[in-house]
DSSP file (Angstrom, degrees, kcal/mol; ACC not computed):
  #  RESIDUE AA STRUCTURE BP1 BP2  ACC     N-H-->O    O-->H-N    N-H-->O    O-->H-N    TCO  KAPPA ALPHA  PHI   PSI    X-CA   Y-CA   Z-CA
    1    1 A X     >        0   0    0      0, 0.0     4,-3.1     0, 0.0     5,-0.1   0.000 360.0 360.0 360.0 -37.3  -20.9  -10.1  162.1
    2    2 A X  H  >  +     0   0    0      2,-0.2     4,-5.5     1,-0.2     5,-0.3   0.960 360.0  47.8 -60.0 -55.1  -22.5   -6.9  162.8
    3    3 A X  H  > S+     0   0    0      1,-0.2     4,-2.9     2,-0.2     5,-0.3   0.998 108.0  57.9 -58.4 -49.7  -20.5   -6.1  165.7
    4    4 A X  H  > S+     0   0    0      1,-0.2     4,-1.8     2,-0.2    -1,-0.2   0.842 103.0  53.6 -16.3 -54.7  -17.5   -7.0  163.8
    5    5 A X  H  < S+     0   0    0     -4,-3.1     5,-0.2     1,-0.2    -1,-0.2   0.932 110.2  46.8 -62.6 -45.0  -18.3   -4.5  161.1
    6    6 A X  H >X S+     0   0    0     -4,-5.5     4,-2.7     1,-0.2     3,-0.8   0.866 109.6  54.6 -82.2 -11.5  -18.7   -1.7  163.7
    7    7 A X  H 3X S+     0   0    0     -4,-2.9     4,-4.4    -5,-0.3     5,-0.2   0.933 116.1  39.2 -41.4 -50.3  -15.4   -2.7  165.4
    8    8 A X  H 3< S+     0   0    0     -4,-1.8    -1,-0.2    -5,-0.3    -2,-0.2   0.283 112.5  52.0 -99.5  27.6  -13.7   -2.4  162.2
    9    9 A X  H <> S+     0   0    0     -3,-0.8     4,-2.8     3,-0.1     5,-0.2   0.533 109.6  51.6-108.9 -42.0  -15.5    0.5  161.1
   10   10 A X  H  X S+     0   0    0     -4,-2.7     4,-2.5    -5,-0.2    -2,-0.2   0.947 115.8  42.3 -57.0 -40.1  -14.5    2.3  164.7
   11   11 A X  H  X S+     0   0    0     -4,-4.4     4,-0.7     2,-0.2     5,-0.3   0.839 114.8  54.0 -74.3 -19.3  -10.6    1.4  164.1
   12   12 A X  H >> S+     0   0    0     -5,-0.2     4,-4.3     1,-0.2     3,-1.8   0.994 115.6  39.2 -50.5 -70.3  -11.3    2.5  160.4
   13   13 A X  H 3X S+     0   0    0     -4,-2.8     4,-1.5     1,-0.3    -1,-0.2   0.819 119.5  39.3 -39.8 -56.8  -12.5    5.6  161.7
   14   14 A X  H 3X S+     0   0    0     -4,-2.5     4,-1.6     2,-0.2    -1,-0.3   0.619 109.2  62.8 -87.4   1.7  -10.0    6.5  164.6
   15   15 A X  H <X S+     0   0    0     -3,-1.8     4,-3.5    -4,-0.7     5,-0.4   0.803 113.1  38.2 -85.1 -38.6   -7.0    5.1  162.4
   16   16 A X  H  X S+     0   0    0     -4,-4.3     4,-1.3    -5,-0.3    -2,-0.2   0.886 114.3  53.7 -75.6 -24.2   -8.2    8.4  159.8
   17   17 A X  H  X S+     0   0    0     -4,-1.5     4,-0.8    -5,-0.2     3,-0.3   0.968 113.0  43.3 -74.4 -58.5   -8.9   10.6  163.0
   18   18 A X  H >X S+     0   0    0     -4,-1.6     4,-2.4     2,-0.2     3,-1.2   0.912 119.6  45.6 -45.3 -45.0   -5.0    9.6  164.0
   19   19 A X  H 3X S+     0   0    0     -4,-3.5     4,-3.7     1,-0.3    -1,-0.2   0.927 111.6  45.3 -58.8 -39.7   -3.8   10.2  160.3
   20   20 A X  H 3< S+     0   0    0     -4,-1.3    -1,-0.3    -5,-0.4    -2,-0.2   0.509 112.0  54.8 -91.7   5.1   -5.3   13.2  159.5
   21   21 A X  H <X S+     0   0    0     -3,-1.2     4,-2.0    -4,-0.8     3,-0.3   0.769 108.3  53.7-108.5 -18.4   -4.2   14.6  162.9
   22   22 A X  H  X S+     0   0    0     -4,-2.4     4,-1.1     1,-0.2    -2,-0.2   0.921 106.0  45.3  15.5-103.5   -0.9   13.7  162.1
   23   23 A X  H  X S+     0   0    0     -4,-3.7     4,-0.6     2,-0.2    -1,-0.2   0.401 105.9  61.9 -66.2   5.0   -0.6   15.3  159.2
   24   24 A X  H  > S+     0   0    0     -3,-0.3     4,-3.4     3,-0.1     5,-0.3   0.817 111.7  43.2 -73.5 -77.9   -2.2   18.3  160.7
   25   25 A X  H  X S+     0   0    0     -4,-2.0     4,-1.1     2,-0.2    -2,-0.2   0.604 109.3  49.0  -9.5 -55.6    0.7   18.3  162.9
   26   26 A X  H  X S+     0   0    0     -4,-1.1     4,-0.8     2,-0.2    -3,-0.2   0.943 114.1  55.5 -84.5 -80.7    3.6   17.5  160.6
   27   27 A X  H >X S+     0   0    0     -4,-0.6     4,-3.0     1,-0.2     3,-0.8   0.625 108.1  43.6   3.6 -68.2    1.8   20.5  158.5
   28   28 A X  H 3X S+     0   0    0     -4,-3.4     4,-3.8     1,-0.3     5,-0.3   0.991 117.1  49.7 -79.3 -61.7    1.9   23.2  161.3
   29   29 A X  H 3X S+     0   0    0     -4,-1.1     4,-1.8    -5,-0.3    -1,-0.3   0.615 112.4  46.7 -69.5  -8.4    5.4   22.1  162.0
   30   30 A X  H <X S+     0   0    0     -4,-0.8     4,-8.3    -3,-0.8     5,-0.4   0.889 110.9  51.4 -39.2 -95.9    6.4   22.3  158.5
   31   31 A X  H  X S+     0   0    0     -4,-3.0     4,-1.4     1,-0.2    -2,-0.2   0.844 107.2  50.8 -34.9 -45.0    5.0   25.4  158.1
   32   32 A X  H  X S+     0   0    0     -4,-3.8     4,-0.6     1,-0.2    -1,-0.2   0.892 111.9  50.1 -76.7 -28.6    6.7   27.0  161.1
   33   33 A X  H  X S+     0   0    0     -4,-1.8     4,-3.1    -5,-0.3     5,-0.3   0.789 104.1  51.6 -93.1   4.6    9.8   25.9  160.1
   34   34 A X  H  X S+     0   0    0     -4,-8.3     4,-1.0     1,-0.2    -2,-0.2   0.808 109.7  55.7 -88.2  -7.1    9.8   27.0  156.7
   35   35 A X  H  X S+     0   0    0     -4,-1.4     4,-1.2    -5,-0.4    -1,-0.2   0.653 105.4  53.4 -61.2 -31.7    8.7   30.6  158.2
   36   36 A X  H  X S+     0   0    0     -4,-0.6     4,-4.3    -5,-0.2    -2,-0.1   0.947 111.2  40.7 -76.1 -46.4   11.7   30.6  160.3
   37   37 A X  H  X S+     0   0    0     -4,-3.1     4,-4.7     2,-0.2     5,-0.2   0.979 112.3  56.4 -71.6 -45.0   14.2   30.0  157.6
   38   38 A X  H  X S+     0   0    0     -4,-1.0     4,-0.9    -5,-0.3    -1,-0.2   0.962 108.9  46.9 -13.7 -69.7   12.2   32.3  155.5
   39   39 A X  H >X S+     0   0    0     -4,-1.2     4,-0.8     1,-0.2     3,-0.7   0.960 115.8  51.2 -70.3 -36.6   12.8   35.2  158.6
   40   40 A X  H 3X S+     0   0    0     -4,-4.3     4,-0.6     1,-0.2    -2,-0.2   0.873 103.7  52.1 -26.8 -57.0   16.5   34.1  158.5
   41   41 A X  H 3< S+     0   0    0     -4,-4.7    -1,-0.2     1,-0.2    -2,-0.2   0.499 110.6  47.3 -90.0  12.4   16.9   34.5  155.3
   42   42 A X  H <X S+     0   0    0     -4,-0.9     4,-1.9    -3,-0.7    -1,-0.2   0.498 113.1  54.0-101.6 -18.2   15.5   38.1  155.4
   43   43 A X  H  X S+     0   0    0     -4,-0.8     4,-2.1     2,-0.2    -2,-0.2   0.760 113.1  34.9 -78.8 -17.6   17.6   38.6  158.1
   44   44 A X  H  X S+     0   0    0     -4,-0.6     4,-2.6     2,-0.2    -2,-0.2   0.780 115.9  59.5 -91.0 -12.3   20.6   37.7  156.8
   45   45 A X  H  >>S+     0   0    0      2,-0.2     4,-3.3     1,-0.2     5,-0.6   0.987 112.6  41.7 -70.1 -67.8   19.1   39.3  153.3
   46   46 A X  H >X5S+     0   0    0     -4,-1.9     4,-3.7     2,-0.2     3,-1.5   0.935 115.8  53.6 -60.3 -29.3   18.7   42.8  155.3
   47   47 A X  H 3X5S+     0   0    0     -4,-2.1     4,-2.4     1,-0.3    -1,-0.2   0.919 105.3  45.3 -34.8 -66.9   22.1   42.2  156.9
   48   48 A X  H 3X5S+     0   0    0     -4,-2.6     4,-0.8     1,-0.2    -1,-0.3   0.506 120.3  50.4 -70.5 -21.1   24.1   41.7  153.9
   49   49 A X  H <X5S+     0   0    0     -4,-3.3     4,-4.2    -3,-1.5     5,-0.5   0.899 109.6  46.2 -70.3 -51.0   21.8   45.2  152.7
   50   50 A X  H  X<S+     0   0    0     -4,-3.7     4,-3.0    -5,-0.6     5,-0.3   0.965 107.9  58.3 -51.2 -48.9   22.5   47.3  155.6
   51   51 A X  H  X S+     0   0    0     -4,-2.4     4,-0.5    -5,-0.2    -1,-0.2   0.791 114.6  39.7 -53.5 -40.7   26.6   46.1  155.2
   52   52 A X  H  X S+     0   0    0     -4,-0.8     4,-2.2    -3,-0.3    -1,-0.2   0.660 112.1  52.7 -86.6 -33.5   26.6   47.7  151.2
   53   53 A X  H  X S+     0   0    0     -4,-4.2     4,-1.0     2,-0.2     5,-0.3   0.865 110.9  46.8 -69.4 -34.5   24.7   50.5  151.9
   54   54 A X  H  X S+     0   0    0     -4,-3.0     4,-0.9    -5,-0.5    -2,-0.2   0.843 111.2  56.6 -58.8 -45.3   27.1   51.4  154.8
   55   55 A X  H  X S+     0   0    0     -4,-0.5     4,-3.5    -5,-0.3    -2,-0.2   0.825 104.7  45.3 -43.7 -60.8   29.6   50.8  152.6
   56   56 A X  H  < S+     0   0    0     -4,-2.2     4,-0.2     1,-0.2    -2,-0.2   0.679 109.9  57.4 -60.4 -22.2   28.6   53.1  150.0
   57   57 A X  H  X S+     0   0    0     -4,-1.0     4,-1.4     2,-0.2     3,-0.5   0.794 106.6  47.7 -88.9 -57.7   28.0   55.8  152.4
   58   58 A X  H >X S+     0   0    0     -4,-0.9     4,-2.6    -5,-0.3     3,-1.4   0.973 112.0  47.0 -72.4 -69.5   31.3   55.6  153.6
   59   59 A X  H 3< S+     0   0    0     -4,-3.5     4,-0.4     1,-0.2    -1,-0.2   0.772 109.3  62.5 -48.9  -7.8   33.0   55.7  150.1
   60   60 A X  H 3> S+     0   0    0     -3,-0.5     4,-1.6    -4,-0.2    -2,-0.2   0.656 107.5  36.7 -80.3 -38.8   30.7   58.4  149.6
   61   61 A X  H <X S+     0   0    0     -3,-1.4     4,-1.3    -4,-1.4    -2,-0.2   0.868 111.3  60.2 -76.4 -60.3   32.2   60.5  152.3
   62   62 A X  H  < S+     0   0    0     -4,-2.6    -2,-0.2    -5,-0.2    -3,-0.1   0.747 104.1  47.6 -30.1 -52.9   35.3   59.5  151.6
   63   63 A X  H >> S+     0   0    0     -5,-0.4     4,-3.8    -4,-0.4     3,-1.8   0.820 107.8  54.5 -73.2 -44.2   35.3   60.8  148.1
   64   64 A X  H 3< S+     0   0    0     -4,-1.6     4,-0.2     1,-0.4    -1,-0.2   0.700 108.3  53.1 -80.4  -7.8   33.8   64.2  148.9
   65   65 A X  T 3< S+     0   0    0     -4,-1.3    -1,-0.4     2,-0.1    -2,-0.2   0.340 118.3  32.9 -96.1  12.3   36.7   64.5  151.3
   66   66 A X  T X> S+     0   0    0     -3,-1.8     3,-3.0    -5,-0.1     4,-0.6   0.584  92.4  95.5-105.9 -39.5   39.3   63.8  148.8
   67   67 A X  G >< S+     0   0    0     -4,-3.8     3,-0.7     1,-0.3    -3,-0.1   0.487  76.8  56.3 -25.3 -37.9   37.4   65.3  145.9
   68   68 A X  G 34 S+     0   0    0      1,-0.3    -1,-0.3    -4,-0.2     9,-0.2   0.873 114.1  49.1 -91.0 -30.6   39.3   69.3  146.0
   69   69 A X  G <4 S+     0   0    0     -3,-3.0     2,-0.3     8,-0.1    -1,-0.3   0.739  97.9  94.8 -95.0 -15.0   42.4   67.2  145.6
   70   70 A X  S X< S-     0   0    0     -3,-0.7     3,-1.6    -4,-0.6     2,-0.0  -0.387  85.0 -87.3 -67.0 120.9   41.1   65.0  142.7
   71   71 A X  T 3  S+     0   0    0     -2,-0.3    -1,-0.1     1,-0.2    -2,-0.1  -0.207 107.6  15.8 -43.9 130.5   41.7   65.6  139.2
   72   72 A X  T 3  S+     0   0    0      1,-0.3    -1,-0.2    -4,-0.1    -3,-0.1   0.541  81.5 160.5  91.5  24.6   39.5   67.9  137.2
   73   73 A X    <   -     0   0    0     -3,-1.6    -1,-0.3    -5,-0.2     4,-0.1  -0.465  44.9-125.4 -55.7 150.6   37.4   69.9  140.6
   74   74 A X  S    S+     0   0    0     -3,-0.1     2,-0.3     2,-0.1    -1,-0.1   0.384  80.8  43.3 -80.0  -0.2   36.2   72.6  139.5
   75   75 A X  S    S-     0   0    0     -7,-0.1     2,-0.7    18,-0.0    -3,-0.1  -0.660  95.2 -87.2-129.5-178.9   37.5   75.1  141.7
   76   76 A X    >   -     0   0    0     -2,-0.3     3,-1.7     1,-0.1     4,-0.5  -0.843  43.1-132.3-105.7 125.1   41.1   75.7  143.2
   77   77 A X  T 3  S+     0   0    0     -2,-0.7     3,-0.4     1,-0.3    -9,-0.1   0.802 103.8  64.1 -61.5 -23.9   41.1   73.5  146.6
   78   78 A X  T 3  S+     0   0    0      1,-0.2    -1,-0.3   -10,-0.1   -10,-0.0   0.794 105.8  46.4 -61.7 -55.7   42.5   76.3  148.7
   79   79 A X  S <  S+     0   0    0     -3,-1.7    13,-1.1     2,-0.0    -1,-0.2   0.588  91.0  95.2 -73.6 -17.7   39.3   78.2  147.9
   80   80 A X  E     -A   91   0A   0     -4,-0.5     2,-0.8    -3,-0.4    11,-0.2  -0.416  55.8-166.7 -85.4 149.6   37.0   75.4  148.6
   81   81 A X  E     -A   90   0A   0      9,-2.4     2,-1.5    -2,-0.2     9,-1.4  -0.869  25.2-128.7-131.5 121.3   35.5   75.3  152.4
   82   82 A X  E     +A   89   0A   0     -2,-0.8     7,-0.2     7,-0.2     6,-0.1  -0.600  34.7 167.6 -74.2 102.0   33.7   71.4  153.2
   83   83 A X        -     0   0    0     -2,-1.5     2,-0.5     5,-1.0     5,-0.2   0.767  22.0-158.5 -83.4 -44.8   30.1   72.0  154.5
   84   84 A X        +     0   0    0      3,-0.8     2,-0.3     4,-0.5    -1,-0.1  -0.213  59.6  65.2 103.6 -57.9   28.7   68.2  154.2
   85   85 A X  S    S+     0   0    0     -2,-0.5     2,-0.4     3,-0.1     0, 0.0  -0.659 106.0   5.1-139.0 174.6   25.0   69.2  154.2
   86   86 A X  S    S+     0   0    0     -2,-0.3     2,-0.2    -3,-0.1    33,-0.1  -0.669 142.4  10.1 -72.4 -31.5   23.0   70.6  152.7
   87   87 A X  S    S-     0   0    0     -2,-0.4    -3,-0.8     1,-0.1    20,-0.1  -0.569  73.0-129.0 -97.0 155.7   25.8   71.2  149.5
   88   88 A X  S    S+     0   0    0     18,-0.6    -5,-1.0    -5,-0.2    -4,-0.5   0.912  86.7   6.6 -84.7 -41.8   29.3   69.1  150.0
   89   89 A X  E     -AB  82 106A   0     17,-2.0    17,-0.5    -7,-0.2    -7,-0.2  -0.824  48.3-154.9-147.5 134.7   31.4   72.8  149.3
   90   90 A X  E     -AB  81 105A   0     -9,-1.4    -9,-2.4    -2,-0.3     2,-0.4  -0.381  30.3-155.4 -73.7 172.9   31.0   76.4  148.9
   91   91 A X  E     -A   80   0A   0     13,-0.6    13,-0.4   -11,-0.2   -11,-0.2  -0.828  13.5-153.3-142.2 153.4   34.2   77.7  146.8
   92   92 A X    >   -     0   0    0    -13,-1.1     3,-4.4    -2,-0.4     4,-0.3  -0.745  19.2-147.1-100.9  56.2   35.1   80.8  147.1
   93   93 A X  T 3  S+     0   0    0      1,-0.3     8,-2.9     2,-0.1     9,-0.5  -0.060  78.7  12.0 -56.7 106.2   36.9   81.2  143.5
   94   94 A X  T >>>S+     0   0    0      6,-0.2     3,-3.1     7,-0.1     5,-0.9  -0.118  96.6 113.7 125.3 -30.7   40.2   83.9  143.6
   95   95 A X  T <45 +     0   0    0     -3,-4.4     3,-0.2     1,-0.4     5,-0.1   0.683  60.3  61.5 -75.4  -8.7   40.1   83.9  147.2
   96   96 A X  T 345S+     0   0    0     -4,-0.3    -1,-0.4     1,-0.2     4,-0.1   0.853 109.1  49.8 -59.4 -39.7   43.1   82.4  147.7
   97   97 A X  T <45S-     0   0    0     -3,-3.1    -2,-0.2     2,-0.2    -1,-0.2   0.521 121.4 -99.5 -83.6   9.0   44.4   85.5  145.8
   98   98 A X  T  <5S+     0   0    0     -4,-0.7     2,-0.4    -3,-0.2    -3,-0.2   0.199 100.1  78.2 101.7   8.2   42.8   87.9  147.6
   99   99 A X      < -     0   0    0     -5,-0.9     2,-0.3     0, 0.0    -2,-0.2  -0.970  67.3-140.1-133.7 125.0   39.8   88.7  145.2
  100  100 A X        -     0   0    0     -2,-0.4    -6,-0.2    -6,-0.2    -7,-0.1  -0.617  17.6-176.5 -83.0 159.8   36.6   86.3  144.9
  101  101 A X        -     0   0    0     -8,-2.9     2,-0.2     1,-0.6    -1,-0.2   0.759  63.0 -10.3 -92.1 -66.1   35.7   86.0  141.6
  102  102 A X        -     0   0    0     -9,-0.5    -1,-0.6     2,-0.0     2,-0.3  -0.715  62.0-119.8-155.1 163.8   32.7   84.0  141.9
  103  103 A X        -     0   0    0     -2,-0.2     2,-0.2   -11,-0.1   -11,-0.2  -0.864  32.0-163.8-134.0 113.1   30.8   81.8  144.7
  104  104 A X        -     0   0    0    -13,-0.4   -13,-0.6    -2,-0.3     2,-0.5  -0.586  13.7-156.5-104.7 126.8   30.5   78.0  143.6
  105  105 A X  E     -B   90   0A   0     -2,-0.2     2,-0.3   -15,-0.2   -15,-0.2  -0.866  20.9-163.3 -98.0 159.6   28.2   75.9  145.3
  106  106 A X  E     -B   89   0A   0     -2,-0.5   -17,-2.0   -17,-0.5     2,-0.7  -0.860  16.3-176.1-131.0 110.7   29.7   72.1  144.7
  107  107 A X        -     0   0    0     -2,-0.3     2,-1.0   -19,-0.2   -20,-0.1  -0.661  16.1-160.5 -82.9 116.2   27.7   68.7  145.2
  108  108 A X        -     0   0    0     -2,-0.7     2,-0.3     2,-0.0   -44,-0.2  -0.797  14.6-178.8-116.8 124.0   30.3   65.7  144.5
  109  109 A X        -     0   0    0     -2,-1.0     2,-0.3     4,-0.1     6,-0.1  -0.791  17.5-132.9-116.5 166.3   28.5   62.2  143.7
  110  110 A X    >   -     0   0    0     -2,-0.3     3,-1.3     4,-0.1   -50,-0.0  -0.978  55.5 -31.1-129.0 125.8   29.7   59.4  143.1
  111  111 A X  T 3  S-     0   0    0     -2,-0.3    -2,-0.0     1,-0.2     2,-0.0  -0.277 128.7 -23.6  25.9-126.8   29.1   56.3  140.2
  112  112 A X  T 3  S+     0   0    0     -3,-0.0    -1,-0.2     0, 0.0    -3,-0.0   0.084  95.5 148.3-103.4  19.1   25.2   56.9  139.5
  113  113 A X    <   -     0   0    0     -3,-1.3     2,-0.1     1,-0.1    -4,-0.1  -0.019  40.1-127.2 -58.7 154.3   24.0   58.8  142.9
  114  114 A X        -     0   0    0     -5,-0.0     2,-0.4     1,-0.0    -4,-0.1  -0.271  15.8-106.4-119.7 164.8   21.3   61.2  142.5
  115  115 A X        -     0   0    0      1,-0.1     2,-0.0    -2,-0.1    -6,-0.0  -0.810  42.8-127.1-107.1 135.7   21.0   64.6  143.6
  116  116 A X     >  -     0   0    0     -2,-0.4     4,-2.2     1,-0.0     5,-0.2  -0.055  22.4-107.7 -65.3 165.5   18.5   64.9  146.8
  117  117 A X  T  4 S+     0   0    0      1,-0.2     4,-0.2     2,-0.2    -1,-0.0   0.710 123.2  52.6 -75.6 -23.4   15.5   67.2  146.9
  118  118 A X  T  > S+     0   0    0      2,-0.2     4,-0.5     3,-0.1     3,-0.2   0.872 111.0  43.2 -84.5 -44.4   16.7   69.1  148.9
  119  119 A X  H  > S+     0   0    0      2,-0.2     4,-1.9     1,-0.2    -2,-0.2   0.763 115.3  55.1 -52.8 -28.6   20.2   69.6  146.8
  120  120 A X  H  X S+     0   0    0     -4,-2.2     4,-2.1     1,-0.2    -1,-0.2   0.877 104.0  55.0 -74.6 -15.8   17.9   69.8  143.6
  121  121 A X  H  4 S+     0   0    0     -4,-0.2     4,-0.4    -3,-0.2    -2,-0.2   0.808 114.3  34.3 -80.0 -34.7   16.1   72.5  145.4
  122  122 A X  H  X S+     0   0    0     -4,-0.5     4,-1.0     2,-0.2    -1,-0.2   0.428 111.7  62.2 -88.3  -4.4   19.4   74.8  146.1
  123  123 A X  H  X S+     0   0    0     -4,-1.9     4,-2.0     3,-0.1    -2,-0.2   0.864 109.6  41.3 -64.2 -50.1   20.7   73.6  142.6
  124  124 A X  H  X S+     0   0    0     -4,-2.1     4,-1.6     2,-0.2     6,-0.4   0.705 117.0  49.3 -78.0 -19.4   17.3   75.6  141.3
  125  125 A X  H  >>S+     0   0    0     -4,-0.4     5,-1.6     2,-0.2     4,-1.6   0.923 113.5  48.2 -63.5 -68.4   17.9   78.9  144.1
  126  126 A X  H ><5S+     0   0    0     -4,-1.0     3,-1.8     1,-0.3    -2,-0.2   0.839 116.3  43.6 -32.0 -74.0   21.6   79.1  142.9
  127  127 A X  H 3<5S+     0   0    0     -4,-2.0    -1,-0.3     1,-0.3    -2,-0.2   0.871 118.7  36.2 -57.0 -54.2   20.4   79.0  139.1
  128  128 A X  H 3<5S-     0   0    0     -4,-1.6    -1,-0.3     1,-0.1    -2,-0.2   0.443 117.9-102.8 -92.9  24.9   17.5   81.3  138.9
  129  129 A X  T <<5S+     0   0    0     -3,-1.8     2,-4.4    -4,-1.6    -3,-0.2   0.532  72.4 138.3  88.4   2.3   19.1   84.1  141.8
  130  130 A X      < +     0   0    0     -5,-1.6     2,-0.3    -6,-0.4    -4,-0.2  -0.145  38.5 112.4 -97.6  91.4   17.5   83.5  144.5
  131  131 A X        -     0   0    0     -2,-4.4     2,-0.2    -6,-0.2     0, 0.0  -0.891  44.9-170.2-127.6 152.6   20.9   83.9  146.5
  132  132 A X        -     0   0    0     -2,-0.3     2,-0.5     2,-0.0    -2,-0.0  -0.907  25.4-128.5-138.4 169.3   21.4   86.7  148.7
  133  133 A X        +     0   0    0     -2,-0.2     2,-0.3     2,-0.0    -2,-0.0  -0.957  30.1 170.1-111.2 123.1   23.8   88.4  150.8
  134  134 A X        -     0   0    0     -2,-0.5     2,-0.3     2,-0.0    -2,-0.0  -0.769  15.1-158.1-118.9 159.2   23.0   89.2  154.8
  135  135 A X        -     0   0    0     -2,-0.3     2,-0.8     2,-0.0    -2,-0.0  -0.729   7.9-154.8-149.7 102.7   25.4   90.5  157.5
  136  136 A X        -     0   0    0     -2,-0.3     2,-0.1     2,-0.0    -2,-0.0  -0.583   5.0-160.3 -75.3 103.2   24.6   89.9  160.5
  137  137 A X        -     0   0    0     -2,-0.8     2,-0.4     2,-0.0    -2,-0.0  -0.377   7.8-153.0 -86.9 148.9   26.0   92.4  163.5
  138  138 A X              0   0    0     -2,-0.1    -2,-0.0     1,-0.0    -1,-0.0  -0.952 360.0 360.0-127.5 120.1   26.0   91.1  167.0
  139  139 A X              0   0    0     -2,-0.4    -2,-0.0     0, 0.0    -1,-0.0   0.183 360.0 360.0 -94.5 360.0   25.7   94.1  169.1
């Protein structure tokens, strides 16, 4: 009887070693594939980011190259000259008639886009004076 008991205490035993390594097993593999679809779906997550941001960027572009032609610009389109950075156009107001008037810097944004730091930073030159005029000779 004794030996019996430790027979069926040893299959007890290696039947729980087998289970629990098992489920150790199943676990880890579990686990690795719910990490993979996880990194999928963050890849397809950044795809699907990258694809709208690109997007906007481009309608963004678009617009500031249609913008002189667009109702209500501020300036006469003829006068306006497209730099792209760091402001989208200088204007030159009158110069289509031979006299500037004025010199307009122009940012054009689009639905609820923000002015950069760098545009808020020549928004604030422009506005308190600190604009100058240089002419530069090349000898």
């Amino acid at each position: 009887m004794n030996v019996t008991m430790l027979v069926v205490g040893v299959l007890i035993a290696a039947i729980a070693a087998v289970v629990l390594m098992l489920a150790y097993v199943m676990g880890r593999r579990h686990g690795f594939l719910e990490a993979e679809r996880s990194q999928e779906d963050r890849i397809e997550e950044a795809r699907r980011d990258a694809v709208e941001r690109s997007r906007a960027v481009l309608s963004g572009q678009l617009s500031e190259q249609l913008a002189p032609w667009l109702p209500d610009f501020p300036v006469n389109p003829a006068d306006a000259r497209f730099i792209g950075k760091p402001v989208d156009f200088v204007a030159f107001s009158g110069a289509e008639e031979g006299f500037v008037q004025e010199i307009v810097f122009i940012e054009v944004k689009k639905g609820r886009s923000s002015l950069s730091p760098v545009e808020r930073s020549i928004r604030e030159a422009v506005v308190n004076g600190r604009v100058r005029w240089v002419e530069y000779r090349i000898e």
